[in-house]
N, CA, C and O of each residue as an XYZ file, in Angstrom:
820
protein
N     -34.122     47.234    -41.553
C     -34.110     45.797    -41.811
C     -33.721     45.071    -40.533
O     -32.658     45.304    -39.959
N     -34.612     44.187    -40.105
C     -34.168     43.260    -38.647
C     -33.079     42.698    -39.194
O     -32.690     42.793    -40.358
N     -32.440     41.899    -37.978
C     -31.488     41.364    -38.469
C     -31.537     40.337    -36.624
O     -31.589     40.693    -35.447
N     -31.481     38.975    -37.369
C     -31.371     38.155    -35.896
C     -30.167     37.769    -35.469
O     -29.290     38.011    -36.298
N     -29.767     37.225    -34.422
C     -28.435     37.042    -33.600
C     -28.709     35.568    -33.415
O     -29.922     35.391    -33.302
N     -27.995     34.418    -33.343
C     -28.117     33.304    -32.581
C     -27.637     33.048    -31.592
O     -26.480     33.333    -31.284
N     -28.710     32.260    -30.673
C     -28.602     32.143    -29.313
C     -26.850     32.250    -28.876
O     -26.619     33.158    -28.078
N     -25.681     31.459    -29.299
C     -24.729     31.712    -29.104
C     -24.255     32.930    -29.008
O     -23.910     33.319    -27.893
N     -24.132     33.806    -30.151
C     -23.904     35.306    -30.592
C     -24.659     36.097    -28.939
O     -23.923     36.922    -28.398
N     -25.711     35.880    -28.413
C     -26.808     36.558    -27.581
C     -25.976     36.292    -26.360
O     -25.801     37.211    -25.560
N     -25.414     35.030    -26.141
C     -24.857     34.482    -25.169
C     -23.663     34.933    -24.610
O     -23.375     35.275    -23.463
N     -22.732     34.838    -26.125
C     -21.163     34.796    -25.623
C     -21.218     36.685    -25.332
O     -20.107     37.120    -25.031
N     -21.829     37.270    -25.365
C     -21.581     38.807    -25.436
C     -21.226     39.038    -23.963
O     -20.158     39.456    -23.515
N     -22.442     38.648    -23.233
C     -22.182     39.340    -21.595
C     -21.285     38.205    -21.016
O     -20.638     38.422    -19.992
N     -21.236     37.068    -21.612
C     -19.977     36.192    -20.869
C     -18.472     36.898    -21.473
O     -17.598     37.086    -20.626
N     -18.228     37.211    -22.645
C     -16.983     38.008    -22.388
C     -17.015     38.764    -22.050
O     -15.959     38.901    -21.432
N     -17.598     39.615    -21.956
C     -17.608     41.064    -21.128
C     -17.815     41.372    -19.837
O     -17.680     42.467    -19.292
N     -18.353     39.722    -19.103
C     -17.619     39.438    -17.909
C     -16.466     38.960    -17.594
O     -16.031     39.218    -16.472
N     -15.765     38.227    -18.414
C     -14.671     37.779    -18.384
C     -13.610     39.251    -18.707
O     -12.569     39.442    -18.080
N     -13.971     39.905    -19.466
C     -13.003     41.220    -19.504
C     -13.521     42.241    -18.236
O     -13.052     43.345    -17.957
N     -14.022     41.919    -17.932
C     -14.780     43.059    -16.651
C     -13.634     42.442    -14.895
O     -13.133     43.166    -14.034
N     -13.614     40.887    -15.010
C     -12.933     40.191    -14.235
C     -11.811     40.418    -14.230
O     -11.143     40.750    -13.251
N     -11.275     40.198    -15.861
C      -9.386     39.930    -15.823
C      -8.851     42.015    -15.408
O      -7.886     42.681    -15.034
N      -9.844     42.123    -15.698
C      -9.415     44.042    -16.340
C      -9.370     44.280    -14.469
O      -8.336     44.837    -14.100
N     -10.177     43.984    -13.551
C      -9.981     43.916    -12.168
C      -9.079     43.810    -11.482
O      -8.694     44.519    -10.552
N      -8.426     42.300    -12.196
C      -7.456     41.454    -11.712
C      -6.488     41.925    -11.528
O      -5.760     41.948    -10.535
N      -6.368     42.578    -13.045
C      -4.806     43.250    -13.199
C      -4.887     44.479    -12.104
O      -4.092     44.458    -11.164
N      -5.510     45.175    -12.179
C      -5.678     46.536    -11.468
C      -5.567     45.965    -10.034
O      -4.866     46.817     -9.486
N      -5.808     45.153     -9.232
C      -5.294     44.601     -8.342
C      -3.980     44.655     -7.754
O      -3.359     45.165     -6.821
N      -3.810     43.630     -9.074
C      -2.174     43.530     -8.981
C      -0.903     44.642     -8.704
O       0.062     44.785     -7.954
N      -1.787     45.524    -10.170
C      -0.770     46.261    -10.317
C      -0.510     47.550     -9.202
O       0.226     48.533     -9.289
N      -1.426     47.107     -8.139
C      -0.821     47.851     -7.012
C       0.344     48.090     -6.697
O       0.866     49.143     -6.331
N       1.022     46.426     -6.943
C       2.418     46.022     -6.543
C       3.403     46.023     -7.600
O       4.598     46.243     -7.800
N       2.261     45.650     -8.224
C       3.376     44.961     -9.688
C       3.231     46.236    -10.638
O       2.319     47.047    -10.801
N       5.059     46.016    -11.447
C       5.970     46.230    -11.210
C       6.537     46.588    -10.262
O       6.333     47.751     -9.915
N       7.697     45.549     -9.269
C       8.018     46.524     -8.270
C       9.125     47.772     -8.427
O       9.332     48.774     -7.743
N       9.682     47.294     -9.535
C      10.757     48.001    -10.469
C       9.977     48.727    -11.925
O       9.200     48.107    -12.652
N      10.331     49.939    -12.094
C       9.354     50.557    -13.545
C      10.277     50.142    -14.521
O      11.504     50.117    -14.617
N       9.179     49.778    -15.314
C       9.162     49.070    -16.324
C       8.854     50.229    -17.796
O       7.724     50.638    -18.065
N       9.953     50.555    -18.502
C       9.540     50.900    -19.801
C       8.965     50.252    -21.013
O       9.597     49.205    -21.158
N       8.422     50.323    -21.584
C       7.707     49.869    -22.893
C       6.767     50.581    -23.707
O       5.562     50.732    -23.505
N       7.556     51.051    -24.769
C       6.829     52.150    -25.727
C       7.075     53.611    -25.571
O       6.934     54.566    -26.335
N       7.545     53.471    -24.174
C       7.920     55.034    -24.434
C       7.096     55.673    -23.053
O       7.085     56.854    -22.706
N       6.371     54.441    -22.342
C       5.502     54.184    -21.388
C       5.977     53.685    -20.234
O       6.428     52.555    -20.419
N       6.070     54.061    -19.090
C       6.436     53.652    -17.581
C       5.781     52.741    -16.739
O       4.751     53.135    -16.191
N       6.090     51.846    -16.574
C       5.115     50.903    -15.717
C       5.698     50.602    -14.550
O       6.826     50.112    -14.489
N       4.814     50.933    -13.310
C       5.403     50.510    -12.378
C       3.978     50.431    -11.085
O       3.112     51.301    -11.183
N       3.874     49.563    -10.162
C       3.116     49.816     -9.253
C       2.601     51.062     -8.469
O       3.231     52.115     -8.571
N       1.447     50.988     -7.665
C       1.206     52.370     -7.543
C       1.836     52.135     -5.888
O       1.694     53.149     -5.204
N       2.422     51.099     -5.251
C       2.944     50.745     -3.600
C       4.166     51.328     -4.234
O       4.561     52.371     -3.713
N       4.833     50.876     -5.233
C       6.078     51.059     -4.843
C       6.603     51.982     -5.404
O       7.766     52.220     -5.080
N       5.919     52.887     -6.502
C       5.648     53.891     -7.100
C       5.568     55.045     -6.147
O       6.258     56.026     -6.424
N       4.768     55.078     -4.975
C       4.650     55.615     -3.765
C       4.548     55.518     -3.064
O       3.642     56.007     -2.390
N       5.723     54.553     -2.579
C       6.178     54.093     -0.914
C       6.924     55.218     -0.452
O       6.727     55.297      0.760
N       7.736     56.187     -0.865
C       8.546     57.308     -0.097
C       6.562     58.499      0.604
O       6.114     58.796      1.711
N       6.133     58.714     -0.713
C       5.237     59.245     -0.225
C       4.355     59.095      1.023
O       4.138     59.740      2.049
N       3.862     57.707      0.345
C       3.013     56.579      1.602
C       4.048     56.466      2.909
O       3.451     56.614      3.975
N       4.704     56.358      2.965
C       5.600     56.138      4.234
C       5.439     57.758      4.923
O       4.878     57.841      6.016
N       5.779     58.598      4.473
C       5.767     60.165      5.192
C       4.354     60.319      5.808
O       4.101     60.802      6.911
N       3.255     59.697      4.667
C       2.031     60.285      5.284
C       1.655     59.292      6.586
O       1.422     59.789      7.688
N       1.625     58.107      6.397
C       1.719     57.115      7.370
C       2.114     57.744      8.584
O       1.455     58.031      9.583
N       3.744     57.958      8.208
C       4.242     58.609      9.991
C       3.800     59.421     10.051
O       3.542     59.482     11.253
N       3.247     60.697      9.396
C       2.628     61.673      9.989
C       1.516     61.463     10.531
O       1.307     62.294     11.415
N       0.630     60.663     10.395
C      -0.915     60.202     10.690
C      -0.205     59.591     11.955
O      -0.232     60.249     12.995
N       0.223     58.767     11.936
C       0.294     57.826     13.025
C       0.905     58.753     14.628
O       0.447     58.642     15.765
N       2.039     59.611     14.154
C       2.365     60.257     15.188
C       1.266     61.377     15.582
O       1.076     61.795     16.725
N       0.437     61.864     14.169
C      -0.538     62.732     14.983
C      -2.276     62.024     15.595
O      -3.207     62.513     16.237
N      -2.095     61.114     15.175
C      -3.748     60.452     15.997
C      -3.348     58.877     16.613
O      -4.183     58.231     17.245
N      -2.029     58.382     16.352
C      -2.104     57.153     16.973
C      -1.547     57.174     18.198
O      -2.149     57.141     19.272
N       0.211     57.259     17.923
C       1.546     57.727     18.827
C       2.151     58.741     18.878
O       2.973     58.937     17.983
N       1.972     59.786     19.962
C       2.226     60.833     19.856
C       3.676     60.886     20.572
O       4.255     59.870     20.958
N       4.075     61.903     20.671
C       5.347     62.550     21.903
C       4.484     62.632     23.466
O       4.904     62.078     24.482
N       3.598     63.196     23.416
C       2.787     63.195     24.375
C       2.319     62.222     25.050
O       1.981     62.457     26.210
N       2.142     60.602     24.404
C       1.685     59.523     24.697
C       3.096     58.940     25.568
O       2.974     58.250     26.580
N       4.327     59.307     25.042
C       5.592     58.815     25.574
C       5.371     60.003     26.930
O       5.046     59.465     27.988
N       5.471     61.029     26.956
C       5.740     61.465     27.883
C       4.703     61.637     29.157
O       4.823     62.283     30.198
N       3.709     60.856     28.693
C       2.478     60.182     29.946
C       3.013     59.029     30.310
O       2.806     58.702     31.479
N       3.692     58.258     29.595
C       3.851     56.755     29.822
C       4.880     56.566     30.302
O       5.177     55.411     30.608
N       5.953     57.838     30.578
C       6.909     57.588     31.256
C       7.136     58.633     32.479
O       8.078     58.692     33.269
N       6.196     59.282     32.400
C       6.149     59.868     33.662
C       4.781     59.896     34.825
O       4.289     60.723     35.592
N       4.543     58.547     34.450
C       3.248     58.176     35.385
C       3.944     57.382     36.728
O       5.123     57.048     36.851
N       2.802     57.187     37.711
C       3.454     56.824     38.596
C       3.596     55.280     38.760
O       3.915     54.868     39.875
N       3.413     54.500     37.877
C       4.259     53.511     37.755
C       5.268     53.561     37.518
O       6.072     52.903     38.178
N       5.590     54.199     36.687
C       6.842     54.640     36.405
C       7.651     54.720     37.940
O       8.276     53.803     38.473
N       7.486     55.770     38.339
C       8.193     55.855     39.773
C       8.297     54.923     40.389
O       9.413     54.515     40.710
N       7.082     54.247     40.775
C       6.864     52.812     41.808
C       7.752     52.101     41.430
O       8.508     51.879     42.376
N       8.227     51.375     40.082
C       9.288     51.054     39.517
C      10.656     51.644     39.434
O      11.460     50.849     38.949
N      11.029     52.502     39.678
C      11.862     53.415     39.631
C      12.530     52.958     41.520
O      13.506     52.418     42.041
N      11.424     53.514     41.865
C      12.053     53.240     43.603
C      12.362     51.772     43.747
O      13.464     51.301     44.026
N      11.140     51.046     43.499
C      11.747     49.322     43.953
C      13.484     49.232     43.213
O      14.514     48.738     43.671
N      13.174     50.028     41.758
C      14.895     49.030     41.481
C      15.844     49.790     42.374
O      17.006     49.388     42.421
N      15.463     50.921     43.142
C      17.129     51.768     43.881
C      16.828     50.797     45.207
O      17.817     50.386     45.812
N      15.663     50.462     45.623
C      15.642     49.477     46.938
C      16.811     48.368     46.091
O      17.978     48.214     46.452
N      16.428     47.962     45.395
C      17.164     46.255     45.025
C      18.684     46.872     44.936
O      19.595     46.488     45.670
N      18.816     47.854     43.959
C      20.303     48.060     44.042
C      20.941     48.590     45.472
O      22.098     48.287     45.764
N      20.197     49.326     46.268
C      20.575     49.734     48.005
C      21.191     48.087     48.675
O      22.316     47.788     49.076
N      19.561     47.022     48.549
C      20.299     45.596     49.034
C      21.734     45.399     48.659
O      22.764     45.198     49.302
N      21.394     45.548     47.198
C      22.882     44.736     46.114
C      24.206     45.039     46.900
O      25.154     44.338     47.257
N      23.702     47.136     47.096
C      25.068     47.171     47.314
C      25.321     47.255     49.051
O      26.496     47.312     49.414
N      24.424     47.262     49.930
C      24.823     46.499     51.298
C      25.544     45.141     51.818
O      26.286     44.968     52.785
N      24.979     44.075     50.656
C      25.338     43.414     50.600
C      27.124     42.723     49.769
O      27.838     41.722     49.834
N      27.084     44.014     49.090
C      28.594     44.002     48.492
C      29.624     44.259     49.306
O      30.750     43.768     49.223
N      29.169     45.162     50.229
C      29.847     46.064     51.335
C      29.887     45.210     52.434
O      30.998     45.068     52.944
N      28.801     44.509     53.003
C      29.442     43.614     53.865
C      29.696     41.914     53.877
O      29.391     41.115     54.763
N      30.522     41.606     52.264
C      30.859     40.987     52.031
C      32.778     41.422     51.953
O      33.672     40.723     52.430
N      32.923     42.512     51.347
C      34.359     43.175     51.431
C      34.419     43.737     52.668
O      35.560     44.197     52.628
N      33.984     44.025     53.750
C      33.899     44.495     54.922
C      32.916     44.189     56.063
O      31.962     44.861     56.455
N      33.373     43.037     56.490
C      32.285     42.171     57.270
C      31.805     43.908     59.096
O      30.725     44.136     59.640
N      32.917     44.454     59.291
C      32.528     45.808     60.569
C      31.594     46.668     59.685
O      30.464     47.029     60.014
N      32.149     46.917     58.646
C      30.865     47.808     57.741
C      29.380     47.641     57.856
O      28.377     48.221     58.271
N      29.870     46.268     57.124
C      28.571     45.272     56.549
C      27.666     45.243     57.875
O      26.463     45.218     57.617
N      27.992     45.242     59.233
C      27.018     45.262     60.390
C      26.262     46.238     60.782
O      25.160     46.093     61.312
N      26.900     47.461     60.505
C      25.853     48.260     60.661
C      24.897     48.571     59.392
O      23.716     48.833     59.618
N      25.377     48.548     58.070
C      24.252     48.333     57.041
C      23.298     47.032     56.894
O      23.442     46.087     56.119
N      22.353     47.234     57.789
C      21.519     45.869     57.997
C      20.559     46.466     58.818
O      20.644     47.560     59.375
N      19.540     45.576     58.854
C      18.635     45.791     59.927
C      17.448     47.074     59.661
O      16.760     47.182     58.646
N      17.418     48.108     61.013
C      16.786     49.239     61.003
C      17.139     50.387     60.551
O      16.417     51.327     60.219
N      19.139     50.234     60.537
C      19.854     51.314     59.533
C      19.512     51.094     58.063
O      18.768     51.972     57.627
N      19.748     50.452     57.465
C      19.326     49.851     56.003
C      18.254     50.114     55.963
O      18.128     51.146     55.304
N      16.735     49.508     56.543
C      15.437     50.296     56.073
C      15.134     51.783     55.892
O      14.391     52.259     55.034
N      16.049     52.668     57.142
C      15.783     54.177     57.221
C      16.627     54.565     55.821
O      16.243     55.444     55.049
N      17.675     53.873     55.648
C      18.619     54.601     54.205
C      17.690     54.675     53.433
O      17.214     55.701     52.948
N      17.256     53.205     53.209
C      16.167     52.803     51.779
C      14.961     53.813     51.554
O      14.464     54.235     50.510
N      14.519     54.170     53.509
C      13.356     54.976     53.258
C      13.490     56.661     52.735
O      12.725     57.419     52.137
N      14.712     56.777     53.232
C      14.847     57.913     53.162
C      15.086     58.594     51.683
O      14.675     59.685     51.288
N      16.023     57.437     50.863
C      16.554     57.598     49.385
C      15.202     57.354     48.715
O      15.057     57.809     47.580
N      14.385     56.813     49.180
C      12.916     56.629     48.259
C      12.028     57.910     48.346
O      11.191     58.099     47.464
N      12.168     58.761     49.328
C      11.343     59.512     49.997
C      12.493     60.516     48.906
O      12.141     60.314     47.744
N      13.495     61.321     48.945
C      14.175     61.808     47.639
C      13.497     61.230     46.227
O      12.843     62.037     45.566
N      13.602     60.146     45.843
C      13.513     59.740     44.815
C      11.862     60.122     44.402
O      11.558     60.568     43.296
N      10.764     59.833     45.620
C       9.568     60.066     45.346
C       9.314     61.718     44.897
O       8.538     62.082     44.013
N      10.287     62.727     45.854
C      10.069     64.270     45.407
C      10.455     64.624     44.005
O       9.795     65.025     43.047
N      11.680     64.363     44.170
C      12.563     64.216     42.713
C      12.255     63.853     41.816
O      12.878     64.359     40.883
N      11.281     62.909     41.438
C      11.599     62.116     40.346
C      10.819     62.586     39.288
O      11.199     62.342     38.143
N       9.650     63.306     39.503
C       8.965     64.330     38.934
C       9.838     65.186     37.730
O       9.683     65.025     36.520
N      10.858     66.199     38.423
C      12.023     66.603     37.916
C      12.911     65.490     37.038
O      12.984     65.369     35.815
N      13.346     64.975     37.746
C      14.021     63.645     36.859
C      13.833     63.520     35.616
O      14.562     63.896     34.699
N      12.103     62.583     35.543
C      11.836     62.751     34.541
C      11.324     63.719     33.442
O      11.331     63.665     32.212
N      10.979     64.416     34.138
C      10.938     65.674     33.391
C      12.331     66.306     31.738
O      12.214     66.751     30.596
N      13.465     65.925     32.693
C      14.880     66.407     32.014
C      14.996     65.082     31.120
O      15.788     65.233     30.190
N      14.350     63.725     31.187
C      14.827     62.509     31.240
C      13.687     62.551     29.634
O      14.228     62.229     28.576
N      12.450     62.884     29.621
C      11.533     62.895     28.540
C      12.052     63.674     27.518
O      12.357     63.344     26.372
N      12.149     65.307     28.362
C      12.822     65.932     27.465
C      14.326     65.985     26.209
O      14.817     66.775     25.403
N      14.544     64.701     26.690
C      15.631     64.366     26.274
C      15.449     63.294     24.977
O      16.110     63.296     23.939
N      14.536     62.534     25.289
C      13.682     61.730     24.861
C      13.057     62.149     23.414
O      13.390     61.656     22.337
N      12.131     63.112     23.609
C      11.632     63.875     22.586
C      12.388     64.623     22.010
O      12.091     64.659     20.815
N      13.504     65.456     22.333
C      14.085     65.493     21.010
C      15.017     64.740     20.163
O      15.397     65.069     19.040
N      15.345     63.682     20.832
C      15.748     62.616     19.900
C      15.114     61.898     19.169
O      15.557     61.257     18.216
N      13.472     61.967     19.747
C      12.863     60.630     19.024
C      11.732     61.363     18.208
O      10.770     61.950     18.703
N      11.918     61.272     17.337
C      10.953     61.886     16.151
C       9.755     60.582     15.281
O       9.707     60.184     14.117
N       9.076     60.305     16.297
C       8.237     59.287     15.647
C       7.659     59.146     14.212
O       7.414     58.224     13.435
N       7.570     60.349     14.231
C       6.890     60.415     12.554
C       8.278     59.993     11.209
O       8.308     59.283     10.203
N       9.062     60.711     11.782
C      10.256     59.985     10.798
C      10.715     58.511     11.333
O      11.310     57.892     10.451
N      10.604     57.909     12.372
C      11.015     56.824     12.204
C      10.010     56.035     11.761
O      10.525     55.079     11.181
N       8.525     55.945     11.745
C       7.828     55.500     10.943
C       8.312     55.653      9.917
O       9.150     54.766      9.756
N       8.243     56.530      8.802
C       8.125     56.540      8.179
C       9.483     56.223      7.406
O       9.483     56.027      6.190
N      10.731     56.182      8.243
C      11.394     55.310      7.405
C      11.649     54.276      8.039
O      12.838     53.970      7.959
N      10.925     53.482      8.747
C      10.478     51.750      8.610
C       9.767     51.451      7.275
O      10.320     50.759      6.420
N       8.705     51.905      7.125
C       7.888     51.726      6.024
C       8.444     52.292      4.134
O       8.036     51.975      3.016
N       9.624     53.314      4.681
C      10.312     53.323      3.505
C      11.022     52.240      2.980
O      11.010     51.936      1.787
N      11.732     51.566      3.988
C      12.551     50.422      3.826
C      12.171     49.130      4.135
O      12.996     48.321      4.561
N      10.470     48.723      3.886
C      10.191     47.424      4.405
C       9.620     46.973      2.755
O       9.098     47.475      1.760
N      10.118     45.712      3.263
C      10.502     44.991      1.786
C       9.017     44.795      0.744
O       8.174     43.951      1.047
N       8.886     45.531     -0.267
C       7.228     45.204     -0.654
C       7.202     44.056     -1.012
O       6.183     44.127     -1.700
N       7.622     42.694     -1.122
C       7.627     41.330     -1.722
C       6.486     41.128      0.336
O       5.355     40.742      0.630
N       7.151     41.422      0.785
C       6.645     40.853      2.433
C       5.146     42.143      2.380
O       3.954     41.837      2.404
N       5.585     43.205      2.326
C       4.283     44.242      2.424
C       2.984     43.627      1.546
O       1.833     43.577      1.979
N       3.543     43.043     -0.153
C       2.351     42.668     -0.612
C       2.053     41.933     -0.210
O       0.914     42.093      0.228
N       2.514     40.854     -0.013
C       1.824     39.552      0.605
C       1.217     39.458      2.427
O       1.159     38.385      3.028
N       0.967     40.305      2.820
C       1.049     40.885      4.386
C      -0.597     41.587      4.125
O      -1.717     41.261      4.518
N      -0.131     42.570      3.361
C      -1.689     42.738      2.429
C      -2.667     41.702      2.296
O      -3.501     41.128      2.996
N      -2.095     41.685      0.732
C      -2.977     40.324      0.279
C      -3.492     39.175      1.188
O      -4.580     38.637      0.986
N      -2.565     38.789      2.310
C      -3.046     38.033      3.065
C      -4.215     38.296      4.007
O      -5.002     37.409      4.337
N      -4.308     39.895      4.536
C      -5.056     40.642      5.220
C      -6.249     40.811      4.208
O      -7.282     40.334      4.678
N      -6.379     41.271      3.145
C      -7.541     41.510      2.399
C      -7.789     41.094      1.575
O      -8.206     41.712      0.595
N      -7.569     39.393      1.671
C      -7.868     38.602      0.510
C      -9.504     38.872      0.118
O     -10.134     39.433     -0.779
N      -9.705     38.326      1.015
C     -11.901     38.416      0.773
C     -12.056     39.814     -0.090
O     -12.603     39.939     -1.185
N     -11.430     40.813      0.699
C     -11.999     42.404     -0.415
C     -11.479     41.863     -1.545
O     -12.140     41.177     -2.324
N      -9.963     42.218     -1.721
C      -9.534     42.383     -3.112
C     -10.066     41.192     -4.310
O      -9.994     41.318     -5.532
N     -10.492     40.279     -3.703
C     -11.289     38.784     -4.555
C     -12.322     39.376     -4.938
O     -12.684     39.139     -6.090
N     -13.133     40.334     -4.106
C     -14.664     40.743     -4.044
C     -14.458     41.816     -5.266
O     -15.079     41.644     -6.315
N     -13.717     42.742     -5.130
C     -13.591     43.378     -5.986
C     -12.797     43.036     -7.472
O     -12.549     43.923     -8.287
N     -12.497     41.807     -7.646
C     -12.184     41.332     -9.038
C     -13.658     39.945     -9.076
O     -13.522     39.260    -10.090
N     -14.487     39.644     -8.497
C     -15.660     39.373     -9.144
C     -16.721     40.699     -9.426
O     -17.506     40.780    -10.370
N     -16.579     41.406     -8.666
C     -17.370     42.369     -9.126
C     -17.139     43.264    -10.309
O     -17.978     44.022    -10.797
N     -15.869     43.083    -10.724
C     -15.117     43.401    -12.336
C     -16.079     42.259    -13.267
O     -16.325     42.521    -14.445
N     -16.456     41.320    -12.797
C     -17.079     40.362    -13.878
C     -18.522     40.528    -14.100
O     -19.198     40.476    -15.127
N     -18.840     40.757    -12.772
C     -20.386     41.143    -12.337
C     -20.743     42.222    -13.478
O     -21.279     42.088    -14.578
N     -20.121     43.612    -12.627
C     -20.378     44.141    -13.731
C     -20.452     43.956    -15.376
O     -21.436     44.012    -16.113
N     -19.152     43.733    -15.666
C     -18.885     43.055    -16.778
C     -20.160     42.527    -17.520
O     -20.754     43.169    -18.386
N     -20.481     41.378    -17.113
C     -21.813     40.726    -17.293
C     -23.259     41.490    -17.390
O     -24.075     41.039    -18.195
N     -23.509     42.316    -16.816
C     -24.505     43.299    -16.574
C     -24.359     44.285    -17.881
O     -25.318     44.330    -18.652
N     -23.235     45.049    -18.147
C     -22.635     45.534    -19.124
C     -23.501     44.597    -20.664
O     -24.308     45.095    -21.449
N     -23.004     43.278    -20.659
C     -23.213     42.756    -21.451
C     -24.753     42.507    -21.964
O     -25.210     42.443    -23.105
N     -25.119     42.437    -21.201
C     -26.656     41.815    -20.745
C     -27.497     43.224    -21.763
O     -28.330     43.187    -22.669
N     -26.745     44.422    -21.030
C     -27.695     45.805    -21.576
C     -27.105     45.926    -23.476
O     -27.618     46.599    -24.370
N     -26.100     45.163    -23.537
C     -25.590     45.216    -25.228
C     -26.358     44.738    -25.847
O     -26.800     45.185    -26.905
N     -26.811     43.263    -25.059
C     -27.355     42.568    -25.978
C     -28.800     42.842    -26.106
O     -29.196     42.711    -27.264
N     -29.938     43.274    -25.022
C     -30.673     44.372    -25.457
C     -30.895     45.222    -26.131
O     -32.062     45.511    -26.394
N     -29.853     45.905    -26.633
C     -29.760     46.950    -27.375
C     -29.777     46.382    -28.501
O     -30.694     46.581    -29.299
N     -28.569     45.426    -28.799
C     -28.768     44.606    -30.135
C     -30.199     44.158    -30.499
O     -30.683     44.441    -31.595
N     -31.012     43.303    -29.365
C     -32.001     42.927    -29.986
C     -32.804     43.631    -30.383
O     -33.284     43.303    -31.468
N     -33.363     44.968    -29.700
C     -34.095     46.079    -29.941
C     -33.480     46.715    -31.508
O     -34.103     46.616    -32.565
N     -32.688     47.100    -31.417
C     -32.222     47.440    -32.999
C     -31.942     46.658    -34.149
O     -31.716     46.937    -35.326
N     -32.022     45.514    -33.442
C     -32.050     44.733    -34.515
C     -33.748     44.451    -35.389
O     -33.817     43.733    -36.386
């Protein structure tokens, strides 16, 4: 036995079922964040899936980051390049001035012979050390470095302890356009969904 639908009935089908295709998005959105605290009800746990697994997310983070972003290795290029040194020597030149100049301010007979062509040969000579040396230097100076500094754990507890009220919205602010895109496309579908119901209805009907 047919049976007809009116235009309304034909209508409102794929419009709610975009509208539930949208809100059903929305939430799933949200609830990235939300609850930031779990929430019981029924016997049921609710809580975001950020803050649900921020200890997790934070470990893997620093581990990624120290193994393909910032390494130990990246520190110990960056501080034992030869800028590094070039910098290194100018500040013992400035402190050599500083302290010539300290010396023949408390000792004006001193202060005369640290000047001039004596003072450049000191400077050259302590730079010319400092240039062999410093290789070594830093060497003991990195090493020291790296085992104190464990990048992957200090990532990862920055990101343990950064506030998700600022993280979501840091987000959200960053991927507004996606996460929008993907709660119209909750409706889209939705709608499409609907569209093939009401086909079906009419055909069986």
């Amino acid at each position: 036995m047919s049976q007809h639908y009116s235009l309304w009935a034909l209508i409102s089908v794929p419009v709610i079922a975009a509208l539930i295709g949208y809100i059903t998005n929305y939430i799933a959105v949200r609830m990235l964040f939300r609850p930031h605290k779990a929430v019981r009800i029924g016997g049921i746990t609710f809580q975001g899936l950020v803050p649900r697994r921020q200890k997790q997310i934070a470990a893997s983070l620093g581990a990624m980051i120290e193994r393909d972003l910032f390494s130990q290795e990246d520190i110990h290029a960056a501080l034992s390049g030869a800028e590094t040194a070039q910098e290194a020597t100018a500040f013992l030149s400035e402190q050599i001035d500083a302290f010539a100049h300290k010396i023949g301010a408390q000792n004006p007979m001193v202060g005369m012979f640290l000047q001039g062509p004596l003072l450049e040969q000191i400077k050259q000579t302590l730079a010319g050390q400092m240039a062999e040396r410093f290789p070594e230097f830093m060497e003991r100076v990195v090493a020291g470095v790296e085992h104190r500094l464990d990048v992957s754990e200090i990532v990862a507890r920055k990101i343990e302890a950064f506030d998700l009220s600022k993280l979501e919205s840091l987000i959200y602010e960053i991927s507004s356009r996606e996460l929008k895109t993907i709660e119209v496309l909750g409706g889209v579908l939705g709608f499409v969904v609907g569209l093939v119901q009401v086909g079906i209805m009419v055909v069986a009907g």
